[in-house]
N, CA and C atoms as an extended XYZ file, in Angstrom:
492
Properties=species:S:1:pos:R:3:atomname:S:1:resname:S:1:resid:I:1 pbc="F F F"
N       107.950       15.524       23.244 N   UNK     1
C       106.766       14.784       23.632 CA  UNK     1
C       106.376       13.886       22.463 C   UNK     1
N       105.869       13.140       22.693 N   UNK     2
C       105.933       11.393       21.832 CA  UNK     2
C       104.256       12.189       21.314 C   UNK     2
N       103.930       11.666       19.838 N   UNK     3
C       103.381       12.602       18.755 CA  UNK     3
C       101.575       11.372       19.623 C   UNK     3
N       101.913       10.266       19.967 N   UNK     4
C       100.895        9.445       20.374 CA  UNK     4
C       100.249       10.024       21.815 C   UNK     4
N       100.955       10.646       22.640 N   UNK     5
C       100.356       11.736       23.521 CA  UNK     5
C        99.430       13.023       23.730 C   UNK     5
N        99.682       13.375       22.573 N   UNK     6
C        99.274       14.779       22.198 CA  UNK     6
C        97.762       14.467       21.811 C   UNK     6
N        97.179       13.308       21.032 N   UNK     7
C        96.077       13.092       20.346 CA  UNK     7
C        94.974       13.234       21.764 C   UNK     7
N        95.512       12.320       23.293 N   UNK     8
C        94.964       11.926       24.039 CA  UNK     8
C        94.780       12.973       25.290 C   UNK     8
N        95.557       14.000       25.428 N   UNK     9
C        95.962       15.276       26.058 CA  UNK     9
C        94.849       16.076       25.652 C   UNK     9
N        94.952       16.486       24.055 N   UNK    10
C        93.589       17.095       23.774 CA  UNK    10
C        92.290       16.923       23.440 C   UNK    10
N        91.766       15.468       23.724 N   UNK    11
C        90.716       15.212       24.422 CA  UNK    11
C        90.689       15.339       25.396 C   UNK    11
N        91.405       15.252       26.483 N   UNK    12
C        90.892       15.585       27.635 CA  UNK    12
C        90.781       17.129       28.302 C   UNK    12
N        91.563       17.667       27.424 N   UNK    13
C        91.653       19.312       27.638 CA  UNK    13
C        90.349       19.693       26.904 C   UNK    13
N        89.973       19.261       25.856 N   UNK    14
C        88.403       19.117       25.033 CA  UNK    14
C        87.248       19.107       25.932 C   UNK    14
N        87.374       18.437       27.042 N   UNK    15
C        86.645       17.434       27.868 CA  UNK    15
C        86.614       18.659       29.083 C   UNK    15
N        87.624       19.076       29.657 N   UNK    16
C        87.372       20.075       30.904 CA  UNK    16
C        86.870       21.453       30.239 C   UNK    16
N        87.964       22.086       29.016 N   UNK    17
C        87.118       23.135       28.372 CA  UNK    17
C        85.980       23.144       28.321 C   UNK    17
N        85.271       22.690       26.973 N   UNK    18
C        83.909       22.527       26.762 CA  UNK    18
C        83.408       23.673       25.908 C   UNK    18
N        82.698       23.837       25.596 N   UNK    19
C        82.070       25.127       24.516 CA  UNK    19
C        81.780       26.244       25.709 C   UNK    19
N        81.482       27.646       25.845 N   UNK    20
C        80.835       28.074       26.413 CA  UNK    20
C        79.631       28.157       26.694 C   UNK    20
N        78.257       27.707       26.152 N   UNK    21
C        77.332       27.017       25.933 CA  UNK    21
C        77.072       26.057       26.406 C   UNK    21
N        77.946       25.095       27.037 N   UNK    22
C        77.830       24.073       28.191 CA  UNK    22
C        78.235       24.312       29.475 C   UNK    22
N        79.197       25.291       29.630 N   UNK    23
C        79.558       25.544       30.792 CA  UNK    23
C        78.534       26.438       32.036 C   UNK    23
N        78.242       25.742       33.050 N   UNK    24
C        76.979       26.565       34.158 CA  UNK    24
C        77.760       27.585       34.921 C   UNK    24
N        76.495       28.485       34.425 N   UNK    25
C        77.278       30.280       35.322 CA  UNK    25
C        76.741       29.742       36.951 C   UNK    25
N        77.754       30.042       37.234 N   UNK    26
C        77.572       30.558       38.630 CA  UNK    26
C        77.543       31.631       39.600 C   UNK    26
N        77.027       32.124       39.845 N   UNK    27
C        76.581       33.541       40.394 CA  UNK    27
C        77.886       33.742       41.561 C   UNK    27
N        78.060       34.925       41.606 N   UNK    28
C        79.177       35.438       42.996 CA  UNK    28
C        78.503       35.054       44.109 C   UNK    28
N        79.275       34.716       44.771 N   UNK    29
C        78.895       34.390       45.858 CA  UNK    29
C        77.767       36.094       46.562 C   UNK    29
N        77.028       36.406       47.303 N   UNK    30
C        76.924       37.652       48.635 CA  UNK    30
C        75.552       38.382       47.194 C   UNK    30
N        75.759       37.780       46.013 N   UNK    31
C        74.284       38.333       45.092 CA  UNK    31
C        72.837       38.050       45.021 C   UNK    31
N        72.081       38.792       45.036 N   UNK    32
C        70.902       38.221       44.306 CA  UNK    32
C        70.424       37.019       43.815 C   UNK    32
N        71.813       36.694       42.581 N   UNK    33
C        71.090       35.685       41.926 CA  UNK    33
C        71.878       34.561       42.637 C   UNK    33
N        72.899       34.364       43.193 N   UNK    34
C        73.616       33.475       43.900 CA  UNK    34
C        72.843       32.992       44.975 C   UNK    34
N        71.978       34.402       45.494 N   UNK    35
C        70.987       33.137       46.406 CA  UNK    35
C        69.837       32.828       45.641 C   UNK    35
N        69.106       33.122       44.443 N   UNK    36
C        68.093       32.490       43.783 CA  UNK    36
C        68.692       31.186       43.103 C   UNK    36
N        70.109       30.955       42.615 N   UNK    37
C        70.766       29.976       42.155 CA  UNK    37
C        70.729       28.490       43.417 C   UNK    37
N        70.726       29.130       44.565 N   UNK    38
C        71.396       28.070       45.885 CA  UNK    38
C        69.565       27.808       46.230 C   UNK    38
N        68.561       28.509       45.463 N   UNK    39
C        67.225       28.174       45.945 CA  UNK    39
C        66.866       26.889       45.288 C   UNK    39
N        67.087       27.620       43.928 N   UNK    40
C        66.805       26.607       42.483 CA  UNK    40
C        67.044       25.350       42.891 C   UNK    40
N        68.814       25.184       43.200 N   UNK    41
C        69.295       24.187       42.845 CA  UNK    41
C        69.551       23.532       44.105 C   UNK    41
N        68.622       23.398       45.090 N   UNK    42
C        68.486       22.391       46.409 CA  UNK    42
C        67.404       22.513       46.931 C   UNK    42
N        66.488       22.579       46.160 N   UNK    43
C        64.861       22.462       46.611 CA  UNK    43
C        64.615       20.545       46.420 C   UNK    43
N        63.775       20.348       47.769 N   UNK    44
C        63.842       18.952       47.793 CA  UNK    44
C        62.406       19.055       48.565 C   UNK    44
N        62.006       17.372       48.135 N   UNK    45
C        60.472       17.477       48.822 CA  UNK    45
C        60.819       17.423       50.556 C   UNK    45
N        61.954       16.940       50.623 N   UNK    46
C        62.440       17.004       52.825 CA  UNK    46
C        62.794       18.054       53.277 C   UNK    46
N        62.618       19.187       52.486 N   UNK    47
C        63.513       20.484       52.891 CA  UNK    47
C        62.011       21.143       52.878 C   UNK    47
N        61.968       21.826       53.507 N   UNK    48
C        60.854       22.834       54.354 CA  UNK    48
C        61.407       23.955       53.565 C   UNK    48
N        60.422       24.498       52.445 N   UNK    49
C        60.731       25.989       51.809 CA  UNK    49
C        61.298       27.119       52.910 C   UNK    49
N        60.873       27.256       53.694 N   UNK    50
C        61.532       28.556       55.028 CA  UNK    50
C        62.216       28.195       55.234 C   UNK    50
N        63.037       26.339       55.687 N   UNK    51
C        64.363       26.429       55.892 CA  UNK    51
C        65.514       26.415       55.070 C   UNK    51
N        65.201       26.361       53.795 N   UNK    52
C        65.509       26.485       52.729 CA  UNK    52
C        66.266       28.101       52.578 C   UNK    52
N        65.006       28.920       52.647 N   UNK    53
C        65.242       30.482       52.525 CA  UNK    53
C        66.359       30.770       53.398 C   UNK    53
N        66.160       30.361       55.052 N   UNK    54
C        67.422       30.128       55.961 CA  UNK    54
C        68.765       30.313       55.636 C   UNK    54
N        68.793       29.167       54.912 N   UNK    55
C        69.960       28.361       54.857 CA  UNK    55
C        70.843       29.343       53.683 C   UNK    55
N        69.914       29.789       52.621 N   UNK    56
C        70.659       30.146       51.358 CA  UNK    56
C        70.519       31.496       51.952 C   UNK    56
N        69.926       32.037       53.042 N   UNK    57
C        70.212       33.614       53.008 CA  UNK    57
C        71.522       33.689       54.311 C   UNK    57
N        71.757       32.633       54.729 N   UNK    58
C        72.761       32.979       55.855 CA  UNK    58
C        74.116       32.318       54.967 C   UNK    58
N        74.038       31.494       54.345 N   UNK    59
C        74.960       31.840       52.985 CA  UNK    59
C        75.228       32.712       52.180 C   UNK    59
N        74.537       33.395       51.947 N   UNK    60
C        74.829       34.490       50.843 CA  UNK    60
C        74.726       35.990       51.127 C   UNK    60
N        73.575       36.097       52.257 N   UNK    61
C        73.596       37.836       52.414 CA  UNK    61
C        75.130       38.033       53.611 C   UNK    61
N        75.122       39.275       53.119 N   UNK    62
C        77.083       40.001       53.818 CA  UNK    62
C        76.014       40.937       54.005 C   UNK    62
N        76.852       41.853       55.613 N   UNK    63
C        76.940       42.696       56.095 CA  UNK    63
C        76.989       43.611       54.969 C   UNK    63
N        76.031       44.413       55.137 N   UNK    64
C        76.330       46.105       54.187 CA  UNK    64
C        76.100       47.055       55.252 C   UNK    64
N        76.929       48.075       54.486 N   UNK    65
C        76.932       49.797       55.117 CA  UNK    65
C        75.814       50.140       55.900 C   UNK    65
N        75.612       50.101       57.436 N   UNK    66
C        74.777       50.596       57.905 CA  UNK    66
C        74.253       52.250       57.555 C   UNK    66
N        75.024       52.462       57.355 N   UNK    67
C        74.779       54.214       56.630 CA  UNK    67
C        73.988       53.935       55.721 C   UNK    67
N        73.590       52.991       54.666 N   UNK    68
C        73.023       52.953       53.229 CA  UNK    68
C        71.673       52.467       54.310 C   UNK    68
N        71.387       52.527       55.333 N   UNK    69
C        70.050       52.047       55.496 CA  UNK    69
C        69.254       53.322       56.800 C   UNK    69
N        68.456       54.122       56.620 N   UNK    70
C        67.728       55.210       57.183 CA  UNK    70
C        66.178       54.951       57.965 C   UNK    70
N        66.140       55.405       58.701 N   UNK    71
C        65.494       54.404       59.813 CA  UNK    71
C        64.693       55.964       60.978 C   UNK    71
N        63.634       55.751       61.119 N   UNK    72
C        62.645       56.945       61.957 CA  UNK    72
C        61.520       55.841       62.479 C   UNK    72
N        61.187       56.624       63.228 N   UNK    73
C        59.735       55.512       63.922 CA  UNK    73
C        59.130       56.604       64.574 C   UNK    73
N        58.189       56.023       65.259 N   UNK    74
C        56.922       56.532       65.810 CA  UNK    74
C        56.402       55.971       67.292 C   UNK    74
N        55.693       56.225       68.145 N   UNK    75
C        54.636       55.013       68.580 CA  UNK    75
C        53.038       55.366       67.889 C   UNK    75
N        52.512       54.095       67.983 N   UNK    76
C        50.975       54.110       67.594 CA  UNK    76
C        50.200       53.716       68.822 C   UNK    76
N        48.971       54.004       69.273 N   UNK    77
C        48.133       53.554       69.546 CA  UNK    77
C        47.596       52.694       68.493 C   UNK    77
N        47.437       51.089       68.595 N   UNK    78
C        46.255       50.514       67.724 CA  UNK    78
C        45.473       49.794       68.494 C   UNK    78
N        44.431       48.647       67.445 N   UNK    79
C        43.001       48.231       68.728 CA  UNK    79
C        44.080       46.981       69.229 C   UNK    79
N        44.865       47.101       69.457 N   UNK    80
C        46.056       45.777       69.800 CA  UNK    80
C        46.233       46.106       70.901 C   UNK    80
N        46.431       47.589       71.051 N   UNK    81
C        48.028       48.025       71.917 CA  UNK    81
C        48.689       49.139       71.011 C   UNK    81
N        49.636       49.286       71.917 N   UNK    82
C        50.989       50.180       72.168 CA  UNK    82
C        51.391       49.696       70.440 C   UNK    82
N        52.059       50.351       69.664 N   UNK    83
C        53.236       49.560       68.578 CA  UNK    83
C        54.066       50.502       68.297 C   UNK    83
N        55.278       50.580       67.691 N   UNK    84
C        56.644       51.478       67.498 CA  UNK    84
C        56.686       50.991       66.252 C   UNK    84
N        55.976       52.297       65.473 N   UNK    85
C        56.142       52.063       63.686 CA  UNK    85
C        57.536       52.367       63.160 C   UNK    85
N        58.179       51.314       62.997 N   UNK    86
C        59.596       51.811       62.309 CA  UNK    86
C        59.349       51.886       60.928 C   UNK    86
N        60.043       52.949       60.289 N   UNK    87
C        60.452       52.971       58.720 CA  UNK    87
C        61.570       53.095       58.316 C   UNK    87
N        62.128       51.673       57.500 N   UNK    88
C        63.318       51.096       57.037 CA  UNK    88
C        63.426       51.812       55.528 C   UNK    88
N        64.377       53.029       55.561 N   UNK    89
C        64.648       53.233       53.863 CA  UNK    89
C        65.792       52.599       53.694 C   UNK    89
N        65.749       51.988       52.601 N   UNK    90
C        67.019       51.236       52.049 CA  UNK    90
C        67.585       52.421       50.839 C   UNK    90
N        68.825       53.054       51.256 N   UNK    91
C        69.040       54.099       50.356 CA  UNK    91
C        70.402       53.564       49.598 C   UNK    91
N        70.952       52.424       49.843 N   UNK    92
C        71.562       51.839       48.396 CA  UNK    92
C        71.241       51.974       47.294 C   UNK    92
N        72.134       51.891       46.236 N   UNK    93
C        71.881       51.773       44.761 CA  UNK    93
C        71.953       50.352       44.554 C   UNK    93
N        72.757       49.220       45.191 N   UNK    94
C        73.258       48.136       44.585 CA  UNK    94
C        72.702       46.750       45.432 C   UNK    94
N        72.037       47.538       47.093 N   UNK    95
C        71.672       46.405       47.413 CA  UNK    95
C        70.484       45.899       48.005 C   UNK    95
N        69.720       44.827       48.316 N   UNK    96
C        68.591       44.374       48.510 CA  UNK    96
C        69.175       44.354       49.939 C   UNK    96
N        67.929       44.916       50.616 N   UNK    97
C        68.062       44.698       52.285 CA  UNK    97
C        67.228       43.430       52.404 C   UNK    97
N        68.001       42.422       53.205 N   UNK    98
C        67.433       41.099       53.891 CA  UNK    98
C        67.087       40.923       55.030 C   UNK    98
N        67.851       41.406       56.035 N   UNK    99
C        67.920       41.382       57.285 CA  UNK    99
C        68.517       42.702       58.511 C   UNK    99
N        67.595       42.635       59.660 N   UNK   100
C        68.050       43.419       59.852 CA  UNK   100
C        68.185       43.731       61.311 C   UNK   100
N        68.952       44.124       62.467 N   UNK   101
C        68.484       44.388       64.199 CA  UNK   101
C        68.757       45.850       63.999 C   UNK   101
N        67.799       46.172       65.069 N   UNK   102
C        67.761       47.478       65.611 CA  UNK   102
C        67.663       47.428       66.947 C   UNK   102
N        68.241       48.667       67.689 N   UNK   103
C        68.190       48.780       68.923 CA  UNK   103
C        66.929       49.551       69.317 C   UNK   103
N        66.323       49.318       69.341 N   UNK   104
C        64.968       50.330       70.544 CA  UNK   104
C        65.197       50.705       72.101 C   UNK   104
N        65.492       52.732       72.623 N   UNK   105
C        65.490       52.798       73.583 CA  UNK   105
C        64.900       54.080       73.970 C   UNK   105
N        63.875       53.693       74.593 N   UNK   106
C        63.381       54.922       75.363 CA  UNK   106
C        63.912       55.453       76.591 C   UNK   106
N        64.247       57.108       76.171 N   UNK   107
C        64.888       57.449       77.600 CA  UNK   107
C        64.774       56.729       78.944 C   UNK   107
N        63.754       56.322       79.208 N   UNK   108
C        63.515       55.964       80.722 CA  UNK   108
C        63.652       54.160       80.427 C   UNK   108
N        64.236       53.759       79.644 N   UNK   109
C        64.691       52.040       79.568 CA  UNK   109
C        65.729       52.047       80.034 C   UNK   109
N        66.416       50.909       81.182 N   UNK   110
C        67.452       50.912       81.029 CA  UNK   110
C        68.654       50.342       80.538 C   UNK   110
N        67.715       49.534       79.250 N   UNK   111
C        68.740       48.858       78.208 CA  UNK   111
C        67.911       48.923       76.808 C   UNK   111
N        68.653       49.023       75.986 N   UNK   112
C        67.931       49.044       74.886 CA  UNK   112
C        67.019       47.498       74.282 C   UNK   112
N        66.037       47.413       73.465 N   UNK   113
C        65.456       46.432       73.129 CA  UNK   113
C        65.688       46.043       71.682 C   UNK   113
N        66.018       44.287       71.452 N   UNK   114
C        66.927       44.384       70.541 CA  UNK   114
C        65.845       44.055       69.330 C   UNK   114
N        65.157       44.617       68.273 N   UNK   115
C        64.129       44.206       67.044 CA  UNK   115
C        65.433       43.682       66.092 C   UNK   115
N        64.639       42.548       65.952 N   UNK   116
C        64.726       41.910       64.614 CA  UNK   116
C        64.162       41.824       63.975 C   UNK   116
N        64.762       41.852       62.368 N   UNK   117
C        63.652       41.862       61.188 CA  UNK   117
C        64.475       40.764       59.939 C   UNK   117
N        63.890       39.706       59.739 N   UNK   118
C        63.842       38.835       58.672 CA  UNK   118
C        63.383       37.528       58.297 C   UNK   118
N        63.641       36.693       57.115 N   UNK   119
C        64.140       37.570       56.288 CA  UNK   119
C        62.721       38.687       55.666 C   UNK   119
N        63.159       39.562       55.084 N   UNK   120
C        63.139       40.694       54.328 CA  UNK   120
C        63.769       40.620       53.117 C   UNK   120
N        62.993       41.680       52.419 N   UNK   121
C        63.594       42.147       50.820 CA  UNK   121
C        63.218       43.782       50.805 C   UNK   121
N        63.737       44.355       50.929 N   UNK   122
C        63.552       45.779       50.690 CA  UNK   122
C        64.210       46.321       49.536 C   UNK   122
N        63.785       45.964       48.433 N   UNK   123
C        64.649       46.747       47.343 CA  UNK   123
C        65.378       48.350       47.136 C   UNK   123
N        66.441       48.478       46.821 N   UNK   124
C        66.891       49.900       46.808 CA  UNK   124
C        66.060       50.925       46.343 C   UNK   124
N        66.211       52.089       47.422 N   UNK   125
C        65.322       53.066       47.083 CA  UNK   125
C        63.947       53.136       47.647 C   UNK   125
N        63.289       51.943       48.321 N   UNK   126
C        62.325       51.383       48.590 CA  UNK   126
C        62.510       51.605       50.157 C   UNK   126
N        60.890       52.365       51.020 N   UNK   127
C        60.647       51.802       52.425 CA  UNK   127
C        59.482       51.098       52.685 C   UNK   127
N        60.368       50.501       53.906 N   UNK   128
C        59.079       49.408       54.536 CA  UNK   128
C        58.900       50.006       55.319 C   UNK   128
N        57.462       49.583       55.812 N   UNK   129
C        56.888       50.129       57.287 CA  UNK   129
C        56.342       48.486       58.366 C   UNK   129
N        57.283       49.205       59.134 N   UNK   130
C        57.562       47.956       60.195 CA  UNK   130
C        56.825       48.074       61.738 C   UNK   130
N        55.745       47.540       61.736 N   UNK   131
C        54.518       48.069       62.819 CA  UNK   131
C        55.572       46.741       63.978 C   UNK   131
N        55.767       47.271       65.163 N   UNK   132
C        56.456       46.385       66.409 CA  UNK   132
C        55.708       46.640       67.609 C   UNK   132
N        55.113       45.041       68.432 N   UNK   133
C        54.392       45.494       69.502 CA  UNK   133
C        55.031       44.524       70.245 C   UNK   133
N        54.900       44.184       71.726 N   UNK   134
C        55.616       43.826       72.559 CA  UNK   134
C        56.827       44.316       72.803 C   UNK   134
N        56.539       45.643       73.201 N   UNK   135
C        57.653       46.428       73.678 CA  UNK   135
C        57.432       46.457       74.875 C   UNK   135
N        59.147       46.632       75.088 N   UNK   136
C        59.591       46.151       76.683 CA  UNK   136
C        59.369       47.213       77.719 C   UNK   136
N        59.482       48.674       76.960 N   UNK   137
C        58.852       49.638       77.789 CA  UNK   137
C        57.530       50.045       76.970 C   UNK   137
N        56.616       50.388       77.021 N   UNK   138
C        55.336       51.360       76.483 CA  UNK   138
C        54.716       52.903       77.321 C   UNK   138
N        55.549       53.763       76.661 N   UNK   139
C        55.656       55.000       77.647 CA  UNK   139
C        54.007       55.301       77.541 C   UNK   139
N        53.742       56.395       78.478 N   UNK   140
C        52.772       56.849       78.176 CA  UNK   140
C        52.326       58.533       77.515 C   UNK   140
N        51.263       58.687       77.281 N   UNK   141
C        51.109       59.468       75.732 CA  UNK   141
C        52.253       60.709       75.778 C   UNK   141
N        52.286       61.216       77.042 N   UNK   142
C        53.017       62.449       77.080 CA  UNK   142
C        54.324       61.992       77.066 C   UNK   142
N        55.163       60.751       76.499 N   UNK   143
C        56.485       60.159       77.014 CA  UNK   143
C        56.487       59.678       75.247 C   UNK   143
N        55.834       59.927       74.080 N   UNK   144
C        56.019       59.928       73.018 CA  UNK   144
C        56.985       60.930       71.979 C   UNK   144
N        57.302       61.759       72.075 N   UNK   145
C        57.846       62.472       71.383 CA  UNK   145
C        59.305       61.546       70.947 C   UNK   145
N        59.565       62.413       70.021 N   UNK   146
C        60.703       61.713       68.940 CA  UNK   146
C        62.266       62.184       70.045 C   UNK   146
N        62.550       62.966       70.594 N   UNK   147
C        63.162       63.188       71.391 CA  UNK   147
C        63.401       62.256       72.769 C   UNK   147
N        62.634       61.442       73.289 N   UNK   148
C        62.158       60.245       74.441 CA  UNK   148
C        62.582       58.696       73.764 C   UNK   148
N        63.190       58.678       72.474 N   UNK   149
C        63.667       57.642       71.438 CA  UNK   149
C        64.615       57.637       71.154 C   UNK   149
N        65.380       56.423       71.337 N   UNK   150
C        66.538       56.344       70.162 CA  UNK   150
C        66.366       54.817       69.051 C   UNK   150
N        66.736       55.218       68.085 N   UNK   151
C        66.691       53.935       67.276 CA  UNK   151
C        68.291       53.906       66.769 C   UNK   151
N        69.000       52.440       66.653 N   UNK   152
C        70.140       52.356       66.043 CA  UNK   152
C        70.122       51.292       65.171 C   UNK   152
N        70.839       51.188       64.417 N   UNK   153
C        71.457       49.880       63.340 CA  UNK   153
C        72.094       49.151       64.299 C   UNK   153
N        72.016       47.739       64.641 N   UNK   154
C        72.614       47.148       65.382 CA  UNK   154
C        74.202       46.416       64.153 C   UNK   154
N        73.165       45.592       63.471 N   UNK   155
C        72.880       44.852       62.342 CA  UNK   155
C        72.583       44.963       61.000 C   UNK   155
N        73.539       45.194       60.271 N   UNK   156
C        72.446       45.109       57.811 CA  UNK   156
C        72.411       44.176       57.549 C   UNK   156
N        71.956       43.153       57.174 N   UNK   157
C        72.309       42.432       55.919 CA  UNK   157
C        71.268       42.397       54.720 C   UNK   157
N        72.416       42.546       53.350 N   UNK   158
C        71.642       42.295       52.358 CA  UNK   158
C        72.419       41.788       51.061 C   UNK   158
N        71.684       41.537       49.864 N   UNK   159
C        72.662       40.866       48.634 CA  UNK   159
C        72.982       41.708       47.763 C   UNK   159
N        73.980       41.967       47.307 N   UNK   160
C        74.223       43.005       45.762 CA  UNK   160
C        72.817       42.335       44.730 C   UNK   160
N        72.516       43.590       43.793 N   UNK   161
C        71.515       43.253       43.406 CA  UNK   161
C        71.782       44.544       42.145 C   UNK   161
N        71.467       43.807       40.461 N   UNK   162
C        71.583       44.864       39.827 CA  UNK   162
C        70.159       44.810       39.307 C   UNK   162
N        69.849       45.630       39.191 N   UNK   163
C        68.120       46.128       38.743 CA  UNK   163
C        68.346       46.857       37.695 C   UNK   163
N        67.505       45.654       36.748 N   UNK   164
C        67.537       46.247       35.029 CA  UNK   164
C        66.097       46.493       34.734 C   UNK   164
């Protein structure tokens, strides 16, 4: 190789390297900070903050282990109405719950009712309490028991998340 090549080669290898100190981290894709990174860095005055949240959470949150997420409910009487208190434990170590469907079915339904929940942040270790009204059946008082219910995971999603 001709000695006048070499000078011009490693500038430009200079040029893509770079110090580590200039170079921008980029978060894994399906993390935490990968979607606080995709928030940061495309916030615009035409972009609507919620569709924003949208956009970077249907980018980034993945399906997790329905097993890592524990789930009981109730019904309530409130001054509303009827409601089916669900409680979402997120029993991961690693991940933030975002999103989530559940099936709601009372014995005497004859299809289950599909709840959605997001977005959400339920940090690991952490439950929410999820008050739901406009239910498709609303038994009555003696048609309450925990036995007259089923609840399922339809649906997880959430982001790896390390908590320091």
């Amino acid at each position: 190789m001709k000695t006048s090549l070499i000078k011009p080669l490693l500038v430009c290898a200079g040029l893509f390297i770079g110090s580590p100190s200039q170079a921008a981290e980029i978060p894994l894709p399906g993390t935490l900070k990968a979607f606080n990174y995709c928030l940061d860095e495309n916030q615009s005055p035409i972009v609507a903050p919620a569709d924003l949240l949208q956009v970077c959470l249907k980018l980034h949150a993945r399906d997790i282990d329905k097993g890592s997420v524990g789930l009981s409910g109730r019904y309530q009487d409130t001054d509303q109405g009827l409601v089916f208190v669900l409680e979402v434990t997120n029993q991961s170590e690693s991940k933030l719950l975002t999103g989530l469907a559940v099936d709601l079915k009372h014995t005497k339904q004859p299809e289950p009712q599909r709840l959605n929940f997001g977005p959400m942040g339920v940090l690991p270790g952490t439950v929410a309490v999820l008050p739901v009204g406009g239910l498709a059946y609303e038994p009555t008082e003696n048609e309450r028991s925990a036995n007259d219910v089923g609840i399922g995971i339809a649906i997880a999603k959430g982001l790896g998340v390390e908590l320091q």
